[in-house]
N, C-alpha and C positions, 0 to 999 in steps of 0.2 A: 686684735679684737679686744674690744671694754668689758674690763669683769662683769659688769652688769649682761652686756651680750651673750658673755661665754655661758655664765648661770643659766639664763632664758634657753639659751641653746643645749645647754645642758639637759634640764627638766625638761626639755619638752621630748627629750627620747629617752628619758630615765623607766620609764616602764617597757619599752620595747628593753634595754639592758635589762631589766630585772626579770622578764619574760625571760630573756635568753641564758642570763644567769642561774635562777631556780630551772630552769629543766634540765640545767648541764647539772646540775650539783644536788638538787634533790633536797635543799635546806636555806629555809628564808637567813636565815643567818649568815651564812656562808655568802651566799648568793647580796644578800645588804654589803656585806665587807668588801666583794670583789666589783661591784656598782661603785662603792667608796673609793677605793683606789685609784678606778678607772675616773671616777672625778676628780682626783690628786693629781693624774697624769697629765688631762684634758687642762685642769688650769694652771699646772704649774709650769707653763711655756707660751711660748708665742705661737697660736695655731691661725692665723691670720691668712695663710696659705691652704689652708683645709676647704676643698671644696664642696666634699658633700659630710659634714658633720655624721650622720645618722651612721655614714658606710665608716667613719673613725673610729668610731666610739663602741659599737660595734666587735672590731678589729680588736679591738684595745678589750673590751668585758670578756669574748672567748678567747683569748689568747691566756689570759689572766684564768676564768675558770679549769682553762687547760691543766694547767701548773697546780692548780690548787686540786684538781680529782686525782693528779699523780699522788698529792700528796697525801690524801686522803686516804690511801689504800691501803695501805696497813690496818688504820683504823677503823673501817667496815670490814677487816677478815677478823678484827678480835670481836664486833659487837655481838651483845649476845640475845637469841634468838632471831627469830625473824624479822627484817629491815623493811622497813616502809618508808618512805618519802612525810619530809617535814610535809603538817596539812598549810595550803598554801589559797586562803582567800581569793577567790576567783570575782571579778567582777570585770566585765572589760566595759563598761559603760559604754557612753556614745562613741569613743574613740572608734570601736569597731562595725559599722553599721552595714555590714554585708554578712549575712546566715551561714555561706558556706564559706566562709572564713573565719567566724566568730566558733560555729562545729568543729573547724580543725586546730584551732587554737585551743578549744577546750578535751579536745580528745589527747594534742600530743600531752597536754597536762598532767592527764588523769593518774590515778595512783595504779593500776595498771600496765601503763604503758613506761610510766616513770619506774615500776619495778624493773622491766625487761632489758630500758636501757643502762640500770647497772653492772649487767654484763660485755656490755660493750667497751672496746676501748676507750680512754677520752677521746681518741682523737675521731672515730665513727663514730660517738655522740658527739661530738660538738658537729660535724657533717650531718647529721639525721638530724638535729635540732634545726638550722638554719636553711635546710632544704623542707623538710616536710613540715615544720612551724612557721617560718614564716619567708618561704617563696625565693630564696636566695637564689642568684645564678653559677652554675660550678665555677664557673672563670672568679667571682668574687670570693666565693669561699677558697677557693684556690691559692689568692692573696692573703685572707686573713690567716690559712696555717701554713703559710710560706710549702706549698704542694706543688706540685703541676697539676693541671685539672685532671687529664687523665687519673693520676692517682688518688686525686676528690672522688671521681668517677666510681673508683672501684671502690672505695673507702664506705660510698654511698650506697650500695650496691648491697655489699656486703652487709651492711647496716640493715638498711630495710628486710634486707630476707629475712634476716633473724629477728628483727621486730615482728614481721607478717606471722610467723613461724611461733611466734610464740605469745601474743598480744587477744585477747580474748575475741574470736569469730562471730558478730552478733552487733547490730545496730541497736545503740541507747537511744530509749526514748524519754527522755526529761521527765514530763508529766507520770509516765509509766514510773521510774523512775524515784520520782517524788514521793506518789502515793504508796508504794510498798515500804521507802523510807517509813514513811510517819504511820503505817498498819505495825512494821515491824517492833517501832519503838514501844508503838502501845500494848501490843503483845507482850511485849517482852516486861514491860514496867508494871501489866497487869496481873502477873501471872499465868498468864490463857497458853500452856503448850500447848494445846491444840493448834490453837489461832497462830500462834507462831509457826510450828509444823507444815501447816499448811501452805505456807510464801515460801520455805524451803524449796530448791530441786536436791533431786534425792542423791547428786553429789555434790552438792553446796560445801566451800572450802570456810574455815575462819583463818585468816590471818592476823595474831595481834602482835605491836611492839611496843615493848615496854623498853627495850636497853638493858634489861635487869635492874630498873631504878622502881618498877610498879610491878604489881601482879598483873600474870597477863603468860597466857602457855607459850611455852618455847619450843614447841614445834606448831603446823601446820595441820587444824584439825577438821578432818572430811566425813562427809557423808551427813543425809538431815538431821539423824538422830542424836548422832554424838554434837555436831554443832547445835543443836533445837538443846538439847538435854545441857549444855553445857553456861549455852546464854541464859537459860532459866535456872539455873543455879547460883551463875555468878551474880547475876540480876535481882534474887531474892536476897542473897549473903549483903551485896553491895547496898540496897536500898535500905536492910535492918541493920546496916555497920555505921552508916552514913547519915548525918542530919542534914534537913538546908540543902537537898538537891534539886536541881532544876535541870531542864531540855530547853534546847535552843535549834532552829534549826537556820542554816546557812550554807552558803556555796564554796566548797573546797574541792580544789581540781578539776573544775569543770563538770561539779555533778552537787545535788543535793547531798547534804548532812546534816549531821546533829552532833551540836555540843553539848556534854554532859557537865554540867557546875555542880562543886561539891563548896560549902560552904562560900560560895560567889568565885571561886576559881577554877580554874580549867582541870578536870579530871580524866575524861578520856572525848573521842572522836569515834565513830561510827559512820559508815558507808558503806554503801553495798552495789556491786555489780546486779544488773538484770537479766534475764534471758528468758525467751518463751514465759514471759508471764510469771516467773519465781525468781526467789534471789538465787544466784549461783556461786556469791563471794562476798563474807562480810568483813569488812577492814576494820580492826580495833586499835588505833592509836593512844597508851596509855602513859608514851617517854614523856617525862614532864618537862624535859629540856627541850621537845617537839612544842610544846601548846603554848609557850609564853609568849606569844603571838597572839593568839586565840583570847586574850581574857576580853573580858565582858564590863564594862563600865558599870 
């Protein structure tokens, strides 16, 4: 196969591997690195006998993130506070042009569902990715972790219960969704506890993660009041500490957000879960080793 081909052939399934990459591993970074290799491997031989490209390359990116969540595991038992998922630009433009494909692509994404699967093995996430992301059949995934299907089967099984079991119960609606994003921002950036109070449910959670590199609570703070009470505190502290801030609002994980710029760089990430009409869970992303992705031209 002619470098020129292999390239072509390469990019044109680099985002299905970077899809499959970021939801096994949970960090654009990571997931850029193991995309990388996987193109080191893909051109540094004669693949001239590869009949379907997609299903190699594929093989080759989770096999690789495999290896790399083993390895990682150490290092999310020392991080400190609460762990969230790198925020990871969601666009699938036209490549995706079926609804209830394009829904399930942006669900397995979300930063909910990506927290749950941190508890799962690598080897039931990388099975839960390529089955409920994107439509694998157990005999291929079979191949790619050198399994028997049967034990794909159970692997699969096992996986999804515990996603079901533990993955927020409640259909997002985008627009919904949206609009309480951008009440909540301005709430919060106005002052108006009230107005904020009122989008709360009255067990609404905050999750934020800092790493210990940014301010940001290191536990998990519940109920309206202390979270309502807690965002109009940091939000007044933040906006009289801070000059030269702006909002930005964009798509990470399959859902609306807002990017926070302190002086034209990325400062923190905000998202929020919906339900019955209020927020139920607001994500604060403040690691700054998370947002250098995120900057803003």
């Amino acid at each position: 196969m002619a470098t020129d081909t292999m390239t072509e052939v390469f990019e044109e399934h680099r985002p299905v591997l970077m899809g499959v990459a970021y939801r096994m591993l949970g960090r654009v970074a990571d997931a850029e690195d193991v995309v990388q290799e996987a193109w080191l491997r893909w051109s540094g031989g004669d693949r001239s006998d590869v009949r379907e490209p997609r299903g190699y390359l594929v093989r080759i990116t989770t096999r690789l993130a495999v290896d790399r969540l083993r390895q990682a595991q150490s290092r999310k038992e020392a991080y400190v506070g609460p762990w969230l998922p790198e925020p990871y630009v969601t666009d699938f433009g036209d490549t995706v042009a079926d609804t209830a494909e394009r829904a399930v692509l942006a669900d397995t994404v979300s930063l909910a569902v990506l927290v749950v699967l941190e508890s799962l093995s690598p080897l039931e996430r990388a099975v839960f990715v390529l089955r409920e992301a994107f439509g694998y059949p157990y005999a291929d995934i079979a191949v790619t972790l050198d399994r028997s299907e049967p034990a794909v089967r159970q692997l699969a099984g096992r996986a999804r219960r515990h996603v079901e079991e533990k993955r927020p119960r409640y259909e997002v609606d985008p627009v919904e969704q949206r609009a309480l994003t951008e009440r909540f921002i301005a709430a919060a950036t106005e002052g108006d506890l009230e107005g904020l109070m009122s989008l709360l449910a009255p067990d609404v959670r905050l999750v934020g993660d800092s790493g210990g590199l940014a301010q940001a609570p290191l536990r998990v703070i519940e109920s309206a009041d202390k979270v309502g009470r807690f965002i109009d505190g940091a939000t007044r502290k933040g906006l009289a500490d801070v000059a030269d801030v702006s909002f930005h609002t964009l798509e990470v994980n399959g859902g609306p957000a807002v990017l926070m710029l302190s002086g034209g760089k990325p400062d923190s990430v905000f998202q929020v879960d919906v339900s019955g009409g209020r927020i139920s869970c607001v994500y604060v992303i403040r690691n700054p080793e998370k947002l250098l992705s995120l900057a803003v031209d």
